[in-house]
C-alpha positions as CSV (number, residue, x, y, z in Angstrom):
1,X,36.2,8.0,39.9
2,X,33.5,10.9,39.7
3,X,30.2,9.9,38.8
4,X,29.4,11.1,35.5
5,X,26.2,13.6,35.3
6,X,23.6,12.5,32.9
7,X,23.0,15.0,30.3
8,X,19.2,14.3,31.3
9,X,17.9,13.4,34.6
10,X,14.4,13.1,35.2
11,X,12.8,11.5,39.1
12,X,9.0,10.7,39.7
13,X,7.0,12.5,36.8
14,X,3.8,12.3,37.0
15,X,1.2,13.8,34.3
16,X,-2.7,13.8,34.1
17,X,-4.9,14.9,31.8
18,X,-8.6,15.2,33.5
19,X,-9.4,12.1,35.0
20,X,-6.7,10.3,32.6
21,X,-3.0,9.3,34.1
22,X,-0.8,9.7,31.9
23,X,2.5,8.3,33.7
24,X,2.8,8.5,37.4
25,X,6.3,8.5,39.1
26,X,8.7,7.7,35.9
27,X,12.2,8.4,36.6
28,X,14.8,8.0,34.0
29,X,18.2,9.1,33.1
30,X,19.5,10.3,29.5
31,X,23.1,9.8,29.0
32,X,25.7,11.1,26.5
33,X,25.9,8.6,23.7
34,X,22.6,6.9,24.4
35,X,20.1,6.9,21.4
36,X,17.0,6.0,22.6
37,X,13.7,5.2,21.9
38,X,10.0,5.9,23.5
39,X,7.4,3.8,22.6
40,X,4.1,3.3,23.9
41,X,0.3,3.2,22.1
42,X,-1.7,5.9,20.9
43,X,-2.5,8.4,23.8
44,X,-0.5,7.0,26.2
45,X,2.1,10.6,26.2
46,X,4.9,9.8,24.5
47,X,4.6,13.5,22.9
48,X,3.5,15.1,25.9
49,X,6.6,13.8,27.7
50,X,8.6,14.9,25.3
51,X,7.0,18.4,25.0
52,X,7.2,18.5,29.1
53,X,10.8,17.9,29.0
54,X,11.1,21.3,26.6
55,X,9.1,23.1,28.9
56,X,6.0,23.5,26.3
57,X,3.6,21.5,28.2
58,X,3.2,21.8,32.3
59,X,3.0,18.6,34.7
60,X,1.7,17.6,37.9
61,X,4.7,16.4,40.2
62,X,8.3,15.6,39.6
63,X,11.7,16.8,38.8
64,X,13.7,17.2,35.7
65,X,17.0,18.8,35.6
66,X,19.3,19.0,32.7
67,X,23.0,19.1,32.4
68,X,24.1,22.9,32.2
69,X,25.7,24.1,28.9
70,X,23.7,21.7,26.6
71,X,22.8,22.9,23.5
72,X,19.1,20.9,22.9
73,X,17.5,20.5,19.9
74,X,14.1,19.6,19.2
75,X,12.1,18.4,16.4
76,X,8.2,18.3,16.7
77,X,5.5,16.0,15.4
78,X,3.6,18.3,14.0
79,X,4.9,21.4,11.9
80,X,3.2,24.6,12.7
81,X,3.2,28.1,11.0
82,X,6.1,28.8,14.2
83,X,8.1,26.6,13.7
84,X,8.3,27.3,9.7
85,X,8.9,31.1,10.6
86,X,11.4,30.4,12.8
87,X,13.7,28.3,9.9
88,X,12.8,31.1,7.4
89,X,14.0,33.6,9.6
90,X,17.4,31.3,10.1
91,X,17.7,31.5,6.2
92,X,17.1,27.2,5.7
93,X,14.9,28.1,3.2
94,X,16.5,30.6,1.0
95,X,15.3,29.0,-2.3
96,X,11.7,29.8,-1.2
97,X,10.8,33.4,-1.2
98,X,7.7,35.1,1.0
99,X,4.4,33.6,1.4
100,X,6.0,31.1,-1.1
101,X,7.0,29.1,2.0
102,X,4.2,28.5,3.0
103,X,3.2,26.5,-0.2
104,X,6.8,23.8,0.4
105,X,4.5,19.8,0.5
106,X,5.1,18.4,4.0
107,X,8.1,16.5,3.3
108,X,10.2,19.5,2.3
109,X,9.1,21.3,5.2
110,X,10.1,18.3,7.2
111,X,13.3,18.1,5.7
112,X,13.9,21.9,6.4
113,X,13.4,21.8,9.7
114,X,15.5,18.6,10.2
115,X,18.2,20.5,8.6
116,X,17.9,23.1,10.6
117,X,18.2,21.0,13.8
118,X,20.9,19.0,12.2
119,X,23.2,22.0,11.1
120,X,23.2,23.8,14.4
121,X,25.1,20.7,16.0
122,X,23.4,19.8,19.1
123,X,24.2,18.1,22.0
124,X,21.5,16.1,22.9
125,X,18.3,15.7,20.1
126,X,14.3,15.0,21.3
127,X,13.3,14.0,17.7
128,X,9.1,13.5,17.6
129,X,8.4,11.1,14.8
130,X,11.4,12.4,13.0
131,X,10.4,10.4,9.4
132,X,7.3,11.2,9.2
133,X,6.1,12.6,5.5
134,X,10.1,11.9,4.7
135,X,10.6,10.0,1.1
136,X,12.2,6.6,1.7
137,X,15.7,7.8,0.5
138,X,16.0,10.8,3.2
139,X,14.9,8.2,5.7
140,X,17.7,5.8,5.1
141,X,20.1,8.9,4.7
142,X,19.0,9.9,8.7
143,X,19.1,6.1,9.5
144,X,22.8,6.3,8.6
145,X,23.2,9.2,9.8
146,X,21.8,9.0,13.1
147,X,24.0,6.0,13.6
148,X,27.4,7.0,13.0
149,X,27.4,10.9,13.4
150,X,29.8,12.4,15.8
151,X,29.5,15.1,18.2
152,X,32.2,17.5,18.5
153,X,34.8,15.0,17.5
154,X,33.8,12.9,20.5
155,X,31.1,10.3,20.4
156,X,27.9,9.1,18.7
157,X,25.4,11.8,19.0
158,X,22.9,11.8,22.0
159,X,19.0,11.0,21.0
160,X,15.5,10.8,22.7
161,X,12.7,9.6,20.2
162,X,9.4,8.8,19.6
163,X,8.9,6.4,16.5
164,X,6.6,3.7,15.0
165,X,9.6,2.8,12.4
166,X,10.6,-0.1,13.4
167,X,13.7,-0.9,10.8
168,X,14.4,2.8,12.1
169,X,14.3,1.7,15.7
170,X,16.2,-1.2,14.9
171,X,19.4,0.2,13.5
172,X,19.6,3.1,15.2
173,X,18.5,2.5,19.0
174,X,20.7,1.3,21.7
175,X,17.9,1.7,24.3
176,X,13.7,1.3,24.5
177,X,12.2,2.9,27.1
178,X,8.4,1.8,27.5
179,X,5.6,3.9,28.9
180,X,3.1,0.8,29.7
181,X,0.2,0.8,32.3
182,X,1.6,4.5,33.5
183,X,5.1,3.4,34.4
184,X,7.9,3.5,32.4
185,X,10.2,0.4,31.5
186,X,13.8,0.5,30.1
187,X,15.6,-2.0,28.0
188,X,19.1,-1.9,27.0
189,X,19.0,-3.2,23.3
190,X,17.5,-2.4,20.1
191,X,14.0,-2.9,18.7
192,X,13.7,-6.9,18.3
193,X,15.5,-6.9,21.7
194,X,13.2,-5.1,22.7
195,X,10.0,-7.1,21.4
196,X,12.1,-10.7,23.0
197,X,12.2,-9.1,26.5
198,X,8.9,-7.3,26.7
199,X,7.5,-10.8,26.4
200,X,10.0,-12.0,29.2
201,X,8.3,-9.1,31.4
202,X,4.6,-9.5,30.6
203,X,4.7,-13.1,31.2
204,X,7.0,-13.0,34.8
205,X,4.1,-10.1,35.6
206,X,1.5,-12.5,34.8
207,X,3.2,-15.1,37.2
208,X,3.6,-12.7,39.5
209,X,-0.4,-11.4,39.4
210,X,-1.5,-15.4,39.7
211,X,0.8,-16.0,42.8
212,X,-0.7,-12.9,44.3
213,X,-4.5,-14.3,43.3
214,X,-3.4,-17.7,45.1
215,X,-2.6,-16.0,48.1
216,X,-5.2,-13.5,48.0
217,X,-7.9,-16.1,48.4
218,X,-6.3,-18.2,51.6
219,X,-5.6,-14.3,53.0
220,X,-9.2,-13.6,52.0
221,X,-10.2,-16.8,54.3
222,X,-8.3,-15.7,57.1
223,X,-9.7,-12.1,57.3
224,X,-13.3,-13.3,57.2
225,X,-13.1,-15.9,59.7
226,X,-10.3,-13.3,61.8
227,X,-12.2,-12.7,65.4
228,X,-12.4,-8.9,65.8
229,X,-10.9,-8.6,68.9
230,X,-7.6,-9.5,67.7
231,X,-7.5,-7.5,64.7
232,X,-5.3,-4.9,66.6
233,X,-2.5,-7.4,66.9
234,X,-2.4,-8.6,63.4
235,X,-2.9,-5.0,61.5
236,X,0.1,-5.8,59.8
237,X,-1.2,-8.9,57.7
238,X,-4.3,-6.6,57.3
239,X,-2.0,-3.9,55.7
240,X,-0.2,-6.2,53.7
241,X,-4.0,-7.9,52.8
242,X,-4.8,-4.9,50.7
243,X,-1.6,-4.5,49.0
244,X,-1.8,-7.8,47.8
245,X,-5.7,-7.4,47.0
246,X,-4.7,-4.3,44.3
247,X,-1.8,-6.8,43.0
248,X,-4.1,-9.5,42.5
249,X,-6.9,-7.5,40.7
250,X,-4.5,-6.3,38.4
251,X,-5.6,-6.3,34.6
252,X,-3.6,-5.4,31.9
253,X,-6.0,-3.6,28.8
254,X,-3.8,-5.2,26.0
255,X,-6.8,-5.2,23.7
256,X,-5.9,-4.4,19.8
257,X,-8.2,-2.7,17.2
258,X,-10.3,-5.1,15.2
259,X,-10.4,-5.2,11.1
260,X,-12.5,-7.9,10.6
261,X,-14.5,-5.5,7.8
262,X,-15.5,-7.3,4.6
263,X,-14.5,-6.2,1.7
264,X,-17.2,-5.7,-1.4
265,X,-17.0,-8.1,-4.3
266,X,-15.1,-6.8,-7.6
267,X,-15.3,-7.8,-10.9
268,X,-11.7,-8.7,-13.2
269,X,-11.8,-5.1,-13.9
270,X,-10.0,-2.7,-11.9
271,X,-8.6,0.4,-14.1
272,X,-6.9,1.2,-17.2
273,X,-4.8,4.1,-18.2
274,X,-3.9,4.5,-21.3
275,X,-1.0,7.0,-22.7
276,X,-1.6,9.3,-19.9
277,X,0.2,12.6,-19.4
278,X,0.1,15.2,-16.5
279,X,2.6,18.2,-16.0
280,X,1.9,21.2,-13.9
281,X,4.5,24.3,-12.8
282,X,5.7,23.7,-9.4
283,X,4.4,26.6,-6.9
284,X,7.7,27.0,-5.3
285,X,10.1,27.6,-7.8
286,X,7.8,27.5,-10.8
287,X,9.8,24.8,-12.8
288,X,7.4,22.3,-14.8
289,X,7.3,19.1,-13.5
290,X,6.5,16.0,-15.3
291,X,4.6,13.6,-13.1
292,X,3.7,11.0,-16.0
293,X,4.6,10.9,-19.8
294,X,2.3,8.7,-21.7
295,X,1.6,6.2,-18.9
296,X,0.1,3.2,-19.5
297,X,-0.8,0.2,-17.1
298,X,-3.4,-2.4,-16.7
299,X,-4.2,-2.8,-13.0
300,X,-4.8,-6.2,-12.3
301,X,-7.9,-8.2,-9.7
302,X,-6.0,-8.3,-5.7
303,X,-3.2,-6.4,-7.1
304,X,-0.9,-5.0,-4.0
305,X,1.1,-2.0,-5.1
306,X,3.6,0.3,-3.2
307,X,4.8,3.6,-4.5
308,X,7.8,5.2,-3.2
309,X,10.2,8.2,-4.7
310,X,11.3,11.2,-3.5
311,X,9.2,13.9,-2.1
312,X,7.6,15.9,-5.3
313,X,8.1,13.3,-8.0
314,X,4.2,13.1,-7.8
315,X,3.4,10.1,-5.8
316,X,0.1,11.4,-4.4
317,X,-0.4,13.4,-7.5
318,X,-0.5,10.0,-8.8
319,X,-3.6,9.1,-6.7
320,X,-5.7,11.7,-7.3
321,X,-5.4,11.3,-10.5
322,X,-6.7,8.1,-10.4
323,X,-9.7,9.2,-8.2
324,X,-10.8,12.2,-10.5
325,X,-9.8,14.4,-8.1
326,X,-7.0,16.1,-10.7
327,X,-7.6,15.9,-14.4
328,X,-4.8,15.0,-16.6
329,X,-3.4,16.7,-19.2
330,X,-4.3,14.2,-21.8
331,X,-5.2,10.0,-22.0
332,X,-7.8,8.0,-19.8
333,X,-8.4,6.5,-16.8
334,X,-10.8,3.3,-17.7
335,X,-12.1,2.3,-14.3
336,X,-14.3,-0.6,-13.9
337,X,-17.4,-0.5,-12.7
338,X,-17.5,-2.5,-10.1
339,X,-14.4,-0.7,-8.1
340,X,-15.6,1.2,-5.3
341,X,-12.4,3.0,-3.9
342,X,-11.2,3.7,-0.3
343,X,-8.9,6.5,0.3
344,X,-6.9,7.1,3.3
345,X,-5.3,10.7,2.2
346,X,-2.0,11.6,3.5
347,X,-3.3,14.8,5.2
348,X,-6.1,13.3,7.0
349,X,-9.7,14.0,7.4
350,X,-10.8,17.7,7.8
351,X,-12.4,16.8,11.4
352,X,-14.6,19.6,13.0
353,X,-12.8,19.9,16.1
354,X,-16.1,20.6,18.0
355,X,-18.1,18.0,16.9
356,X,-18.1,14.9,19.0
357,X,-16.1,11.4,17.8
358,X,-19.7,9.2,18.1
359,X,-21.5,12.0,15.8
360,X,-18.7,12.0,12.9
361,X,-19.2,8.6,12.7
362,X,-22.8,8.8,12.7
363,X,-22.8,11.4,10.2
364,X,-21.4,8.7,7.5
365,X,-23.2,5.7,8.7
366,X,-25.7,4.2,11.9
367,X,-25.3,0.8,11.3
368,X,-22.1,-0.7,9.6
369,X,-22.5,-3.5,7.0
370,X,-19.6,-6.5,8.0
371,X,-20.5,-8.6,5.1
372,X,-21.8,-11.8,5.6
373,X,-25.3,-10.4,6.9
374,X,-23.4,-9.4,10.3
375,X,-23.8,-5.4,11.2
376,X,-23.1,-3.6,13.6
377,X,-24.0,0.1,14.8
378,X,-21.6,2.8,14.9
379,X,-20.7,2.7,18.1
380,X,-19.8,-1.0,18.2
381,X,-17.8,-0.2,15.4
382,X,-15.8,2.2,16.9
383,X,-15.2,0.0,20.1
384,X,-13.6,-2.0,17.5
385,X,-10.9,0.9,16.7
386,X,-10.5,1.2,20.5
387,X,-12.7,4.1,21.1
388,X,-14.2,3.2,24.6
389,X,-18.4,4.2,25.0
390,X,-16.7,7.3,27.3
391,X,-14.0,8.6,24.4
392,X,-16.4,8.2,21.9
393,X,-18.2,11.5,23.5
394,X,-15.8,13.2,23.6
395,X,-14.4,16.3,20.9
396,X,-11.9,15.6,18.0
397,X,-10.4,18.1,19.3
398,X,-9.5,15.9,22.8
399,X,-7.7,13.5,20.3
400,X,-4.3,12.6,19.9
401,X,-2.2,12.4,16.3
402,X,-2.3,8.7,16.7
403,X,-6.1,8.7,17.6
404,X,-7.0,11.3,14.9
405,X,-5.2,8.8,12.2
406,X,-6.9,5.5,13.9
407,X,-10.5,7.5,13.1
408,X,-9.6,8.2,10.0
409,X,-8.7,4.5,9.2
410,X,-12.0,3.9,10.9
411,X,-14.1,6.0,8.9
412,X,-12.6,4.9,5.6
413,X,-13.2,0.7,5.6
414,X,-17.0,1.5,7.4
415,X,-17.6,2.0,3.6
416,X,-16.3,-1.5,2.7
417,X,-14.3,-0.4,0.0
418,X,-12.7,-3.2,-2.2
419,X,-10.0,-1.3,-3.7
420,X,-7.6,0.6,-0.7
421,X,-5.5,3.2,-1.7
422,X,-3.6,4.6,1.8
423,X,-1.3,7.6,1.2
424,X,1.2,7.6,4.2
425,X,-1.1,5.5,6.6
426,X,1.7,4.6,8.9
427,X,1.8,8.1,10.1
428,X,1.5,8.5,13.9
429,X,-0.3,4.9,14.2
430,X,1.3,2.8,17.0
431,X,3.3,-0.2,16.4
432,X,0.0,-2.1,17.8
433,X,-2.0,-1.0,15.5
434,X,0.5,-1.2,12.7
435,X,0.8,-5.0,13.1
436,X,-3.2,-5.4,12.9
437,X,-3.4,-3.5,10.1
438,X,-0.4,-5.5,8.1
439,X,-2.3,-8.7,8.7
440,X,-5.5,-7.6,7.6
441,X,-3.8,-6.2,4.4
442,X,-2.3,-9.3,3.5
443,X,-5.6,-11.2,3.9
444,X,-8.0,-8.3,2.0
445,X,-9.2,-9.8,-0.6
446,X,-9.8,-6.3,-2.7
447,X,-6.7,-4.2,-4.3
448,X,-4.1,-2.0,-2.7
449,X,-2.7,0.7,-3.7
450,X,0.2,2.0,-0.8
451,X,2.3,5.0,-0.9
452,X,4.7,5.0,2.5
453,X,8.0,5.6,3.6
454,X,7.6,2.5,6.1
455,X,9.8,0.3,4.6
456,X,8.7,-2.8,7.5
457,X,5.1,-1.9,6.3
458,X,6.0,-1.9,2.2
459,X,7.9,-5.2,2.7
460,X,4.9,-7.1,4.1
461,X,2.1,-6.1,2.4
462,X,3.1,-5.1,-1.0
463,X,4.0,-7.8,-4.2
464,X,5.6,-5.0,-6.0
465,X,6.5,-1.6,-6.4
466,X,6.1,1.8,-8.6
467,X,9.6,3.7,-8.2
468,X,8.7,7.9,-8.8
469,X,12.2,9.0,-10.4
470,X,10.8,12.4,-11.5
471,X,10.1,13.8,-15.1
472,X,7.7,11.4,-15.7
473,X,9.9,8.4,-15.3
474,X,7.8,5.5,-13.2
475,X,9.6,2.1,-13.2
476,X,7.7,-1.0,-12.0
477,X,9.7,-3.2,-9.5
478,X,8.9,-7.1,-9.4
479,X,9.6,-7.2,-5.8
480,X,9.2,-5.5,-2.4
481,X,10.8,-2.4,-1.2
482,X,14.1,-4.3,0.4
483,X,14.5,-6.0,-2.7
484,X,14.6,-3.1,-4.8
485,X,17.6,-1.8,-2.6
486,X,19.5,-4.6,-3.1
487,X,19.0,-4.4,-6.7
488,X,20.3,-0.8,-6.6
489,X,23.2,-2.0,-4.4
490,X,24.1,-4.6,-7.0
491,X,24.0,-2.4,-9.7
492,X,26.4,-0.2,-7.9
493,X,24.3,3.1,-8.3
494,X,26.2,5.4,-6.9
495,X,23.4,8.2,-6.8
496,X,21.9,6.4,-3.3
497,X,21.7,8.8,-0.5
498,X,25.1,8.7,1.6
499,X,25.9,10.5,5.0
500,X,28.5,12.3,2.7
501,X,26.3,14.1,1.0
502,X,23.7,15.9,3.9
503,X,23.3,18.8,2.3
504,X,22.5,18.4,-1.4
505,X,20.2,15.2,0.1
506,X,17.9,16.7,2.5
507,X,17.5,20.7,0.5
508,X,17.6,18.4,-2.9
509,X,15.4,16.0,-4.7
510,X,17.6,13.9,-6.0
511,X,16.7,9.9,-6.8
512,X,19.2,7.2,-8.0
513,X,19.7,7.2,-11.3
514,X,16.6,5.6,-13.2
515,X,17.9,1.9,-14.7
516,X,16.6,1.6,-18.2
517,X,14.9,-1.8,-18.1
518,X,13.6,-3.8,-15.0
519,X,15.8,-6.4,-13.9
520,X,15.0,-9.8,-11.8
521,X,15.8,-9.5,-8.2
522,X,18.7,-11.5,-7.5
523,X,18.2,-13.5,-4.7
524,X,21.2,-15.8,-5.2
525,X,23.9,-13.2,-4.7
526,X,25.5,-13.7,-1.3
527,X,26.2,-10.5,0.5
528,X,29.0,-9.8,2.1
529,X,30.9,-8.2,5.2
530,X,32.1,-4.5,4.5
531,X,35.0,-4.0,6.1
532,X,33.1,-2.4,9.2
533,X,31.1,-5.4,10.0
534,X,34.2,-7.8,9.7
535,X,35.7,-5.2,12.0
536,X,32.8,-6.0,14.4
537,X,33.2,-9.3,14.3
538,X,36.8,-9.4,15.3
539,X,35.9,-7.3,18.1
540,X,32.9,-9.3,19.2
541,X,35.1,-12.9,19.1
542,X,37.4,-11.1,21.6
543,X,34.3,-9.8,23.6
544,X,32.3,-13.1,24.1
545,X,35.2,-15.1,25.7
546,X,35.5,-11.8,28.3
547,X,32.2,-11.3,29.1
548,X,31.8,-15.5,30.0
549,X,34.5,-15.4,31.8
550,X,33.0,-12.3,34.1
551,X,29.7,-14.3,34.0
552,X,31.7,-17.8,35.6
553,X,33.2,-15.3,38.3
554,X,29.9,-14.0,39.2
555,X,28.5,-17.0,39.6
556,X,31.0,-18.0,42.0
557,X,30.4,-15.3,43.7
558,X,26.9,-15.0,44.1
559,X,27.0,-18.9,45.2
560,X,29.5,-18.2,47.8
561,X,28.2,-18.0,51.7
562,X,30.8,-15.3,52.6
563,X,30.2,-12.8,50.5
564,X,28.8,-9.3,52.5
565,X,25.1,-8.5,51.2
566,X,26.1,-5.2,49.8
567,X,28.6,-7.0,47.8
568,X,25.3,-9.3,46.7
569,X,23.4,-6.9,45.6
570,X,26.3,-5.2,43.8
571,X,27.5,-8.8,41.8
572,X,23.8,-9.6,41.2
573,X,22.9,-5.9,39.3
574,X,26.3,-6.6,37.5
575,X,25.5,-9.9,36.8
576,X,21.5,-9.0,35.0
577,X,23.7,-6.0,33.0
578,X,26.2,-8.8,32.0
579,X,23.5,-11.5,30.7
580,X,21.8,-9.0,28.5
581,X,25.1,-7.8,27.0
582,X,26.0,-12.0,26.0
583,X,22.9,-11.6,24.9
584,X,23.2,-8.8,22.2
585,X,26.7,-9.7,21.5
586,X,25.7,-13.2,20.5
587,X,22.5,-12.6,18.4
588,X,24.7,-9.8,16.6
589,X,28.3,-12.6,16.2
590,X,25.5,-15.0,14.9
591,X,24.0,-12.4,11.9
592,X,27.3,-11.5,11.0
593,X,28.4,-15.1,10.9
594,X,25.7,-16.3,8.7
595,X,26.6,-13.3,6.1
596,X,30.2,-14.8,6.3
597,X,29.6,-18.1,5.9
């Protein structure tokens, strides 16, 4: 049988930028069907790569050669006034007319442009943070989508991505590749598959590096005491000496950003607002929209509150109204005086791209006040954020998205603040740095104000939520954001975003139907198979038995004496890509199981 040709083939890549390695000598294969995910931290390359592999950004050494014929798609981090020009001029925004375009929030335009790449039926898709600035319903729309869409009549579509979300990653993925200490790792499996055997590599590489220090010091002995006139004959073990010298000196920089900031005592009162209206007339298609009628709420001491609804319901509107920085149309805001707010906008800080990272910092504080009478100066504090003494002279401009937004974070607790309200902070952080930050929100002692579209994030640090359904209609959620779902489930709304309904979903603004009183979440409803997970199941009880049967012959294989080494290596690759399937197939029979039963 002919080998099949990947529809993406890249060997020994290698990209610097300055003094800075990037990856060095990553080879990789995309196939058809494969939906995988890139992750790696903040500045590592995981955009760069992906813009190298659309031709956008040069590279050192390498090859990458793509299957011919392939229509590619690709969807970039960041929209720029290009890419918006180019869907106008494809007519995906024919609602929006002239400059008027221009004026569409960043979730619309995000939406457009996903349509765009969507509609045009793509072969293979490089998707760069594909839900960023998307309202939670359009991301579980792609989540579904993603997963079950078919190509041509043929297969499940073809994806390379760069995420942080990781219930995204976890539905959707069948691979992880791993840029990690300028190599690139590949796991077969979805995101907590991911996470279990990361941990299995990192600690065999850590046995590996103290086996090599254990050596290193008897070889060590030998070449100090070795007389120089033999050295000739034994150039070998010198050779191999300094191989295992760099092995054993090996250091992995696995250090995470620090939030051990204090936050500033408040009193029992945080803010009032009482009958509060705000309208305004929509700049795209000049339609009034109601973002509250006669809102009233008493915010309560360490209150944590999400807010989710679909893009231009008024979430963020929402915010600055409570900061003063829009007035309403009527009512008050009662804040207390003791509330001294930080705000992590959605947009990000407007940061002079000449002006060096140390000096913005500088420019809002020397020394920073940790509470407790410790301090710290700036540049301590921003070692904290992982900006290393070198980085921290160097431009914004130099920084990545992920850098820019860990700056931003920075800059906004230096203050102390003791009530946090974070539009969109999840936005091109790492995974890293998104677990830090989720344990230091569920330990601040101040309030919490959230709006994201991370639905891990929301479900860990929020105790309930504001639902945006438009026209001034906010309901208030005794739960988290998973919750809520399952309430909307068991109510059988059938308004929820559906894969049958792309269109009207991701050009629309359309939220499930508002319920007209809050409900408790019920927890002690069972949930059951749909017919497509009890179709799995079947399929996966005839699966196990064939795949431990394989395993058994392998074994007896690989213990045999007579087998021909090719044959080895051949039974033992087989036998690792065997293991790790058992290994999905079992975790998956046992979740479906435990819904069952």
């Amino acid at each position: 049988m002919a080998a099949v040709t990947p529809y993406l083939l890249v060997e020994n890549l290698t990209k610097s930028v300055g003094s800075k390695v990037l990856f060095s000598n990553i080879s990789f294969a995309v196939n058809k069907g494969q939906r995988i995910a890139l992750i790696a931290r903040n500045g590592i390359g995981k955009s760069t790569l992906l813009e190298i592999l659309m031709g956008k950004t040069d590279y050192d050494n390498g090859k990458i050669t793509w299957r011919k014929d392939l229509k590619v798609k690709y969807l970039p981090q960041h929209i720029t006034v290009e890419s918006l020009e180019d869907a106008r001029k494809t007519g995906y925004c024919l609602e929006v007319k002239g400059e008027d375009f221009k004026k569409l929030s960043g979730g619309q335009q995000k939406k457009l442009l996903l349509q765009q790449v969507l509609d045009d039926e793509p072969d293979i898709l490089l998707l760069d943070e594909p839900t960023n600035h998307l309202d939670l319903d359009t991301v579980v729309w792609l989540e579904e989508y993603l997963r079950n869409r078919t190509t041509r009549g043929e297969k499940a579509i073809t994806i390379l991505m760069v995420t942080h979300d990781r219930y995204f990653l976890d539905s959707v993925c069948t691979d992880i590749f791993e840029l990690d200490e300028h190599n690139l790792y590949s796991y077969h499996g979805n995101y907590a598959y991911y996470i279990e055997k990361r941990a299995e590599r990192l600690e065999a590489q850590q046995a590996e590096v103290e086996k090599a220090r254990n050596l290193y010091r008897t070889e060590l002995e030998w070449m100090r005491r070795m007389p120089q006139a033999r050295a000739h004959k034994a150039q070998y073990r010198i050779d191999n000496f300094y191989e295992l010298e760099k092995k054993a000196k090996q250091q992995r920089n696995d250090v995470e950003v620090q939030l051990a900031i204090k936050s500033g005592y408040i009193g029992n009162k945080i803010f009032e607002a009482k009958d509060v209206c705000k309208t305004f007339i929509s700049p795209t298609t000049g339609e009034e929209k109601v973002i509250l009628q006669h809102f009233h709420y008493v915010f309560s001491r360490y209150e944590k509150l999400g807010i989710i609804g679909n893009n231009g319901t008024g979430k963020s509107t929402f915010i600055k109204l409570l900061l003063g920085e829009v007035p309403a149309d009527s009512g008050t805001w009662d804040i207390g005086s003791t509330v001294r707010f930080g705000y992590y906008a959605q947009t990000g800080l407007p940061f002079d791209e000449g002006k060096k990272v140390i000096d913005l910092v500088r420019d809002i504080a020397e020394v920073v006040d940790l509470g407790n009478g410790q301090k710290m100066t700036a540049s301590q504090f921003l070692q904290m954020f992982l900006f290393s003494p070198s980085q921290q002279y160097d431009f914004v401009g130099k920084l990545s998205g992920g850098e820019r937004q860990r700056l931003h974070l920075c800059t906004v607790l230096m203050r102390s603040p003791n009530f946090l309200i974070l539009d969109e902070p999840t936005n091109d952080l790492d995974i890293p740095t998104l677990n830090v930050l989720e344990d230091y929100l569920q330990k601040f002692q101040g309030c919490l104000i959230v709006i994201s579209h991370d639905r891990y994030f929301m479900d860990r640090v929020v105790d309930h939520i504001f639902v945006f359904h438009g026209q001034g209609h906010v309901q208030d959620f005794p739960g988290n954001y998973t919750q809520y779902r399952l309430e909307m489930k068991e109510e059988g709304n059938k308004n929820t975003t559906t894969s049958t309904t792309k269109s009207n979903n991701l050009r629309g603004n359309q939220l499930p139907a508002a319920p007209q009183e809050n409900k408790k979440v019920k927890t002690e409803q069972k949930r059951r198979l749909s017919f497509k997970e009890k179709k799995e199941l079947e399929e996966l009880e005839t699966l196990l038995p064939t795949l431990e049967a394989e395993k058994a012959a392998l074994e007896t294989l690989l213990s045999g004496g007579a087998t021909l080494p090719d044959d080895i290596a051949r039974a033992s690759k087989r036998y690792q890509e065997v293991q790790e399937e058992l290994d999905i197939a079992e975790m998956r029979w046992l979740e479906l199981t435990e819904i069952e039963n």
